[in-house]
py3Dmol code that shows the C-alpha trace and the ligand (Angstrom):
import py3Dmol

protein = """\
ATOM      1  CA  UNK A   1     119.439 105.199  74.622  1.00  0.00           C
ATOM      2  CA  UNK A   2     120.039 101.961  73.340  1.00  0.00           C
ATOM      3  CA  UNK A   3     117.479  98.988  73.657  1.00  0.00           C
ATOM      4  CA  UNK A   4     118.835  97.636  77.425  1.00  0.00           C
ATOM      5  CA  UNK A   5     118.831 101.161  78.796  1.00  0.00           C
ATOM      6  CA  UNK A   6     115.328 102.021  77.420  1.00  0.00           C
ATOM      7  CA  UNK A   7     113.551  99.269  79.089  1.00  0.00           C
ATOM      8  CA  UNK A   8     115.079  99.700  82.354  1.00  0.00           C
ATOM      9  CA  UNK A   9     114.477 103.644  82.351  1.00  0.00           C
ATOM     10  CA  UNK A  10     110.565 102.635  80.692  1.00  0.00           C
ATOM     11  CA  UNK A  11     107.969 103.681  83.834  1.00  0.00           C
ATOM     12  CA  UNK A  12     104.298 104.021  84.390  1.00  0.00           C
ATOM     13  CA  UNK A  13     104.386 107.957  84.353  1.00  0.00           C
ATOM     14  CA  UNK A  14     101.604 109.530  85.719  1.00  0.00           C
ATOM     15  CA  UNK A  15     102.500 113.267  86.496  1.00  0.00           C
ATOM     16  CA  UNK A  16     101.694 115.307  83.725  1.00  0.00           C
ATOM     17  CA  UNK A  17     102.530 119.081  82.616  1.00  0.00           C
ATOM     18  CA  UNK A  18      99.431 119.324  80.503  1.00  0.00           C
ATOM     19  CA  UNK A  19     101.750 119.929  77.319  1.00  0.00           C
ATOM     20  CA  UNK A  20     101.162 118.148  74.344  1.00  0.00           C
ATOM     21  CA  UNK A  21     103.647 116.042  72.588  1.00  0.00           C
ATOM     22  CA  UNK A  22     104.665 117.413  69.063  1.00  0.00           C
ATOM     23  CA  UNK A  23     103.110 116.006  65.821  1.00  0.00           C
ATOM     24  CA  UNK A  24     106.152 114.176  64.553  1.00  0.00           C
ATOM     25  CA  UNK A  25     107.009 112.704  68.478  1.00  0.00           C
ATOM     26  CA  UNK A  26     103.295 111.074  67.769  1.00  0.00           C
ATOM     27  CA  UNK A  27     103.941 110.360  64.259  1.00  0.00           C
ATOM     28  CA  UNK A  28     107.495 108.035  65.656  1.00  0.00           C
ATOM     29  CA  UNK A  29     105.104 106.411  68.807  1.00  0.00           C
ATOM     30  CA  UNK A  30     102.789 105.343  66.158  1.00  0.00           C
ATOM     31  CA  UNK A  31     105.362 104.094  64.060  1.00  0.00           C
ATOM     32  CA  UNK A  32     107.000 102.032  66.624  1.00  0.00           C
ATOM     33  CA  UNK A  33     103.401 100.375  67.571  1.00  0.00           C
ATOM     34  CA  UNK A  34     102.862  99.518  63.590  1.00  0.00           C
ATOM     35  CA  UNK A  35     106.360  97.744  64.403  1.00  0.00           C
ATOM     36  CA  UNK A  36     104.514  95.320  66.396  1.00  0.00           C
ATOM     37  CA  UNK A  37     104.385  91.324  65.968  1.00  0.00           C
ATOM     38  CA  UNK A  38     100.657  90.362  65.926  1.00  0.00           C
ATOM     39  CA  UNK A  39      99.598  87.531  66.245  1.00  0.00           C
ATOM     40  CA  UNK A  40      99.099  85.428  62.472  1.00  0.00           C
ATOM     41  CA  UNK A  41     100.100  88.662  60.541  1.00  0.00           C
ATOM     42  CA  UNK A  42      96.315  90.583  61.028  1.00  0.00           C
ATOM     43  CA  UNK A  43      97.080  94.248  61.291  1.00  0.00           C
ATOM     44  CA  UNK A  44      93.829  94.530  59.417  1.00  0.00           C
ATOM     45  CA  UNK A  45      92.735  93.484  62.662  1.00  0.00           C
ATOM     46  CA  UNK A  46      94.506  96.614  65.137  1.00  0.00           C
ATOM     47  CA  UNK A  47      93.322 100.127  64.864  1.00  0.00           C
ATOM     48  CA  UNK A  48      95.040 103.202  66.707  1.00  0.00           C
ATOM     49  CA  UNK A  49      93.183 105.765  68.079  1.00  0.00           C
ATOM     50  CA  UNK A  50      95.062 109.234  68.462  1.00  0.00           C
ATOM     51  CA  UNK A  51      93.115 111.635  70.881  1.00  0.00           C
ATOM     52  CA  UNK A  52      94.007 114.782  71.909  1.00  0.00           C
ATOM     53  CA  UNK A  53      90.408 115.836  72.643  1.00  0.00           C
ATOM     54  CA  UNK A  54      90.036 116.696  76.345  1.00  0.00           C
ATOM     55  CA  UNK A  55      86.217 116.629  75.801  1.00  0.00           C
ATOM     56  CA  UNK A  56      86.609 112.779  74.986  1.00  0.00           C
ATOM     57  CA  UNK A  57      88.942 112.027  77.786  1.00  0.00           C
ATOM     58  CA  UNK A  58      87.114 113.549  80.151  1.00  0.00           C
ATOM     59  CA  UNK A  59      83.826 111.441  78.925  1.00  0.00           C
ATOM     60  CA  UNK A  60      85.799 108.432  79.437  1.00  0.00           C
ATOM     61  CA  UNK A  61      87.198 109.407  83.196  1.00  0.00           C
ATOM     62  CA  UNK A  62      83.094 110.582  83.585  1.00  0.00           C
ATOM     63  CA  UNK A  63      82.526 107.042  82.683  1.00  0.00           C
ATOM     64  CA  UNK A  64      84.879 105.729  85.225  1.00  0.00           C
ATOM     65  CA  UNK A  65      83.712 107.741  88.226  1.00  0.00           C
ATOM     66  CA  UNK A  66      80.389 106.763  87.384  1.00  0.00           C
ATOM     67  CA  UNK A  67      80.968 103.165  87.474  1.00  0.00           C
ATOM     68  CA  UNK A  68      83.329 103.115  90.397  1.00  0.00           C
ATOM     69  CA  UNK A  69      81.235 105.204  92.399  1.00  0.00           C
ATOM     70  CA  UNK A  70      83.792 108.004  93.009  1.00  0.00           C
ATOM     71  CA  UNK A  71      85.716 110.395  91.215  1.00  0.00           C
ATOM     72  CA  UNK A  72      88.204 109.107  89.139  1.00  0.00           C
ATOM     73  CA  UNK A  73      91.142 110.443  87.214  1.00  0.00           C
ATOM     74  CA  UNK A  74      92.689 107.267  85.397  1.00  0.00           C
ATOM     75  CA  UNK A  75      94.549 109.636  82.415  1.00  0.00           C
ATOM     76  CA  UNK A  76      96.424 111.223  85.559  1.00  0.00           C
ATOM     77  CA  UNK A  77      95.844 114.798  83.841  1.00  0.00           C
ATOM     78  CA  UNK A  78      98.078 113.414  80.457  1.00  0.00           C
ATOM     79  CA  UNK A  79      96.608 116.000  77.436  1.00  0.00           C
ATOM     80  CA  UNK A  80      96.782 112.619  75.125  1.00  0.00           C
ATOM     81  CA  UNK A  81      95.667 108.562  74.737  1.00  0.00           C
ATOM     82  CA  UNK A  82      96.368 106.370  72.003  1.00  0.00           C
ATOM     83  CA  UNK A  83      93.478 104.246  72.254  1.00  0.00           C
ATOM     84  CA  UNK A  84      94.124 100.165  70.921  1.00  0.00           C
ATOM     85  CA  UNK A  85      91.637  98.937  69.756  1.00  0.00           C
ATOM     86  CA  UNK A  86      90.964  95.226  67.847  1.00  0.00           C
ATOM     87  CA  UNK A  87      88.536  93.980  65.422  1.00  0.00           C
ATOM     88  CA  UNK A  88      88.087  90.068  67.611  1.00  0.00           C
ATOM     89  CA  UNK A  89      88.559  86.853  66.060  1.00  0.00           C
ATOM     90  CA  UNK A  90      85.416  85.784  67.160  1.00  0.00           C
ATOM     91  CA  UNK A  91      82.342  87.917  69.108  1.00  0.00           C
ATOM     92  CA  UNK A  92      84.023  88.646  72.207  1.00  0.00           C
ATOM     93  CA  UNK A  93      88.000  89.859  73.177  1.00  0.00           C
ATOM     94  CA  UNK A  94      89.734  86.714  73.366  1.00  0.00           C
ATOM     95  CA  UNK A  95      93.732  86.102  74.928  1.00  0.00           C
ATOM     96  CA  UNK A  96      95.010  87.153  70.704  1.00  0.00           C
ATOM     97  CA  UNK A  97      93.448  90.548  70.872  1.00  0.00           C
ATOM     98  CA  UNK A  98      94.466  91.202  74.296  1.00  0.00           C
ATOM     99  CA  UNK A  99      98.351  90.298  73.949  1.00  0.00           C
ATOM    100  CA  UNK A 100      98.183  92.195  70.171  1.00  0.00           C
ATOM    101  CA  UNK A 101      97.045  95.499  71.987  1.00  0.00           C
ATOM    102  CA  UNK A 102      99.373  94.638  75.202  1.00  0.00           C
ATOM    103  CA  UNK A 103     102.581  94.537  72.839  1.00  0.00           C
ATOM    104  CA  UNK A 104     101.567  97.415  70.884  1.00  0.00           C
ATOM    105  CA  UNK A 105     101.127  99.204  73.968  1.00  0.00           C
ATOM    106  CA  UNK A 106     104.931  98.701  75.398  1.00  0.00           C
ATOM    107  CA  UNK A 107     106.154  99.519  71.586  1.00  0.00           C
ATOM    108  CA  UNK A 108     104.653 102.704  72.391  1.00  0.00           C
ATOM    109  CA  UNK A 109     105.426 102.897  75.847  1.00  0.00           C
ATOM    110  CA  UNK A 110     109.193 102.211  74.845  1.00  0.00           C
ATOM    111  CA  UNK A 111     109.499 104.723  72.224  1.00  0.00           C
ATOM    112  CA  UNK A 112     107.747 107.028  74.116  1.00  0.00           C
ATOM    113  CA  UNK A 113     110.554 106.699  76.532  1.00  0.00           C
ATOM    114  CA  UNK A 114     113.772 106.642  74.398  1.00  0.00           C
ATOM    115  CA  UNK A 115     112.014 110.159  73.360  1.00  0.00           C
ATOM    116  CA  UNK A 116     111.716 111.516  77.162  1.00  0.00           C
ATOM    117  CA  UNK A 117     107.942 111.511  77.015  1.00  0.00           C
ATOM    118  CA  UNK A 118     105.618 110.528  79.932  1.00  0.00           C
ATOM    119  CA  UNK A 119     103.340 107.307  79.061  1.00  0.00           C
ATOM    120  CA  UNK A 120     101.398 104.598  81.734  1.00  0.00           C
ATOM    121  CA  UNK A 121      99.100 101.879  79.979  1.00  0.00           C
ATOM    122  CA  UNK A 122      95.416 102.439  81.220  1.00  0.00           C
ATOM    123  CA  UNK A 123      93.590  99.425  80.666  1.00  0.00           C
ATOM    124  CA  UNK A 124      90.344  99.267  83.405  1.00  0.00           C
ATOM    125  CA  UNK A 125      88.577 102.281  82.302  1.00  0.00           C
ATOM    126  CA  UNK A 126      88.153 100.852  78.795  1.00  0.00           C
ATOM    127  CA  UNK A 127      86.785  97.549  80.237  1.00  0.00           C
ATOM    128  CA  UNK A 128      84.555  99.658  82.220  1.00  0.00           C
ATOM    129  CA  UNK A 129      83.573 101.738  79.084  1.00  0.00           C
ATOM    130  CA  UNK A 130      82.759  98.484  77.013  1.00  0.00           C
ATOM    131  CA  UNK A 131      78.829  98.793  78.763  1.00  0.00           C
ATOM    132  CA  UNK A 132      78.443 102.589  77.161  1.00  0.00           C
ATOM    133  CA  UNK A 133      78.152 102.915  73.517  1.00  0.00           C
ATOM    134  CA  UNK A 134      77.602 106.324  73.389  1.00  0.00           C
ATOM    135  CA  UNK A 135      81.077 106.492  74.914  1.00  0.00           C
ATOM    136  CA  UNK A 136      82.518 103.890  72.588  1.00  0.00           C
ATOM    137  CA  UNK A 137      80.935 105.866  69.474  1.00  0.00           C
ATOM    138  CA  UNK A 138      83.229 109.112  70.255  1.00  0.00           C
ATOM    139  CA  UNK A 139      86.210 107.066  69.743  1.00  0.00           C
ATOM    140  CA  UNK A 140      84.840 106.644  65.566  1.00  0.00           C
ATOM    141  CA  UNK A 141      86.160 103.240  65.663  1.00  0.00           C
ATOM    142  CA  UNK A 142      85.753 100.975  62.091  1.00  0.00           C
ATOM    143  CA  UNK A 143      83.195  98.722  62.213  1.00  0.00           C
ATOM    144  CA  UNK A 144      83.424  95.710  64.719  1.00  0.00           C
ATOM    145  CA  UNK A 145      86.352  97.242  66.083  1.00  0.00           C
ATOM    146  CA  UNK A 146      86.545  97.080  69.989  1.00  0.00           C
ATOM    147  CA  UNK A 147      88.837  99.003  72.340  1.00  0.00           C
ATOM    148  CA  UNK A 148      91.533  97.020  74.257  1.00  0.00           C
ATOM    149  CA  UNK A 149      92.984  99.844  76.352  1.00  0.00           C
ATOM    150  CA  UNK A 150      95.356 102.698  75.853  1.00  0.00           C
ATOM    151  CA  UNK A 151      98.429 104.762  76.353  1.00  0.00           C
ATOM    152  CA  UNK A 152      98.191 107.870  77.959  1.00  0.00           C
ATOM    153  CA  UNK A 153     101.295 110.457  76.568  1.00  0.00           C
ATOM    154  CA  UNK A 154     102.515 113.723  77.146  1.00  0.00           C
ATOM    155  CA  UNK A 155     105.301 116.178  78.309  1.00  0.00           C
ATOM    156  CA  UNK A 156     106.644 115.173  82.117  1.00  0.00           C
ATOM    157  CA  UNK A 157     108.866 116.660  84.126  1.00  0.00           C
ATOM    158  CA  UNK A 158     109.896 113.598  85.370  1.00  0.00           C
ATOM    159  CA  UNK A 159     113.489 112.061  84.436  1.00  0.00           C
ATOM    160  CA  UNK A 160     113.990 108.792  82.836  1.00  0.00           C
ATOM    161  CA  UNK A 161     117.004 107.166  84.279  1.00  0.00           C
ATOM    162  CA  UNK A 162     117.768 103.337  83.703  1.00  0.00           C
ATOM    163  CA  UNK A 163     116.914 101.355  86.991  1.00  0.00           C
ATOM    164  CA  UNK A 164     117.186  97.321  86.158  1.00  0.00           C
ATOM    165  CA  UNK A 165     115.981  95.130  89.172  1.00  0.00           C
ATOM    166  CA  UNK A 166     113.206  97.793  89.893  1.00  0.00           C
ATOM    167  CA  UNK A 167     110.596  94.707  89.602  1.00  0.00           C
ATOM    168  CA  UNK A 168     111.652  91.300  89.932  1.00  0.00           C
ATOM    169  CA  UNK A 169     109.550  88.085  88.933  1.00  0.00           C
ATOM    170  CA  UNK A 170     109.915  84.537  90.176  1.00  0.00           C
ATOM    171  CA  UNK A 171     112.168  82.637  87.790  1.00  0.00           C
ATOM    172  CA  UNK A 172     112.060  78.521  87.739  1.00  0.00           C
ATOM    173  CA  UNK A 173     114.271  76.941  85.425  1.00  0.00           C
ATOM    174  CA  UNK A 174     114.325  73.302  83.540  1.00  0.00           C
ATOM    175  CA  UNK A 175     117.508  71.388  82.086  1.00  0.00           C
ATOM    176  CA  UNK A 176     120.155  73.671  83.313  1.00  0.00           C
ATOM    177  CA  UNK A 177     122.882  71.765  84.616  1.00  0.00           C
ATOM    178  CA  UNK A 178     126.631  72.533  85.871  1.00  0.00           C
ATOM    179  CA  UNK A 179     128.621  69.107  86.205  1.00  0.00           C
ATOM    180  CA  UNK A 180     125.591  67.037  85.706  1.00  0.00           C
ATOM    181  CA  UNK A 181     123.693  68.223  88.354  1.00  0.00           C
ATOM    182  CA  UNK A 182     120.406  70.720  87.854  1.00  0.00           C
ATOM    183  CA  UNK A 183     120.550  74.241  89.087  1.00  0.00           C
ATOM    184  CA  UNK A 184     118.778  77.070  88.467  1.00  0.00           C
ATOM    185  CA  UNK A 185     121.242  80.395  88.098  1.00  0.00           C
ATOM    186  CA  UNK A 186     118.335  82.580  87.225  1.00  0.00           C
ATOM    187  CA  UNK A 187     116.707  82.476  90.527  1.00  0.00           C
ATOM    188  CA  UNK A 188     117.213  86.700  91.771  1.00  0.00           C
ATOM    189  CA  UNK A 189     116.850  88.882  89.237  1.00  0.00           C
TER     190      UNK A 189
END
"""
ligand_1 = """\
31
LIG
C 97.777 95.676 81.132
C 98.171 96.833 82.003
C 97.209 97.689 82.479
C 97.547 98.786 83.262
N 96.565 99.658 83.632
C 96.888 100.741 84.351
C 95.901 101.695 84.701
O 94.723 101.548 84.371
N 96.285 102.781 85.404
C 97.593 102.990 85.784
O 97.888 104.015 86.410
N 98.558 102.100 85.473
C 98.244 100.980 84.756
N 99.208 100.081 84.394
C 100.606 100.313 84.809
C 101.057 99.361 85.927
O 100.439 99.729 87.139
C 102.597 99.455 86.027
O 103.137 98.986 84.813
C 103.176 98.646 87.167
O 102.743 99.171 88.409
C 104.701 98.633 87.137
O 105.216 99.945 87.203
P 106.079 100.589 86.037
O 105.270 100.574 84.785
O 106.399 101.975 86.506
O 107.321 99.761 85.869
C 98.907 98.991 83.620
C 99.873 98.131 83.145
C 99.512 97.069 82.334
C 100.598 96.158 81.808
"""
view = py3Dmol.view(width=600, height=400)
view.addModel(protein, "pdb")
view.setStyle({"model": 0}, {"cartoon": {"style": "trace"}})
view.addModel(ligand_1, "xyz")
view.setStyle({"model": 1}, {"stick": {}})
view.zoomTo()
view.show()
């Protein structure tokens, strides 16, 4: 697939065989979320969690169903997470960490497509999981590390086919202008 193709066949997948991904198909996702830009060069700041531990994801979708207040399944039944997480620039998660762990999550969630593997960020259950420590301490994170979120993977049956225009954001546009006047030729996507 080339670049074009894999973001428009790149989908929140979350129907799951149960089948585990091989070690090298890991080994390339993490590789292509080391590839990631963040933010003033601090990768001593990003740590990658690899879990394949269904005794740890299920603590975490315990946690969930336990703070919503009903039985939750946020992994979808996907055997594996990469868990981001990010040592802050200060005491709390500030708009850096949060777009550092964002991009490294569509690296993976890119890769993890031009491979044919399921993937769907899951970001709310680790917000919801920052009040348990006992849950946070599974994860063996470094010291003042903090989990962003994560990226559920594993073996779909589902097909990835590019579809461009499946979403479509409101566009604006400055300074463009065609025989002196301003238009804006970006307006559908
Ligand atoms: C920051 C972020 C958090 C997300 N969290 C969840 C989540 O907790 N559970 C889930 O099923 N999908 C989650 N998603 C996936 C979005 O729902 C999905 O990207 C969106 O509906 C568009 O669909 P698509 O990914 O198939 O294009 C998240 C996406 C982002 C970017």
């Amino acid at each position: 697939m080339n670049i074009f193709d894999t973001i428009y066949a790149r989908k929140s997948v979350r129907s799951y065989t149960g089948n585990k991904i091989s070690q090298s198909q890991m080994r390339q996702l993490l590789d292509a979320a080391c590839a990631s830009p963040i933010a003033v060069c601090r990768y001593e700041n990003m740590h990658l969690t690899v879990v394949s531990d269904s005794v740890i994801m299920n603590a975490f979708e315990e946690n969930d169903s336990r703070a919503k207040g009903q039985e939750s399944h946020p992994f979808h039944g996907a055997p594996q997470m990469i868990v981001i997480s990010v040592k802050p620039f200060e005491s709390d998660l500030q708009n850096m960490e949060y777009a550092n762990a964002g991009i490294v999550a569509e690296n993976i969630c890119l890769a993890a497509t031009a491979l044919g593997i399921g993937s769907c960020m899951i970001w709310g259950t680790f917000r919801r999981a920052l009040a348990n420590q006992e849950l946070l301490d599974m994860l063996k994170l470094p010291e003042g590390f903090i989990p962003c979120g994560a990226v559920i993977v594993g073996e779909t049956e589902e097909k990835f086919a590019p579809q461009k225009g499946r979403h479509c954001m409101k566009i604006n546009s400055l300074g463009w202008t065609e025989e002196g006047k301003e238009i804006n030729p970006f307006v559908n996507c």
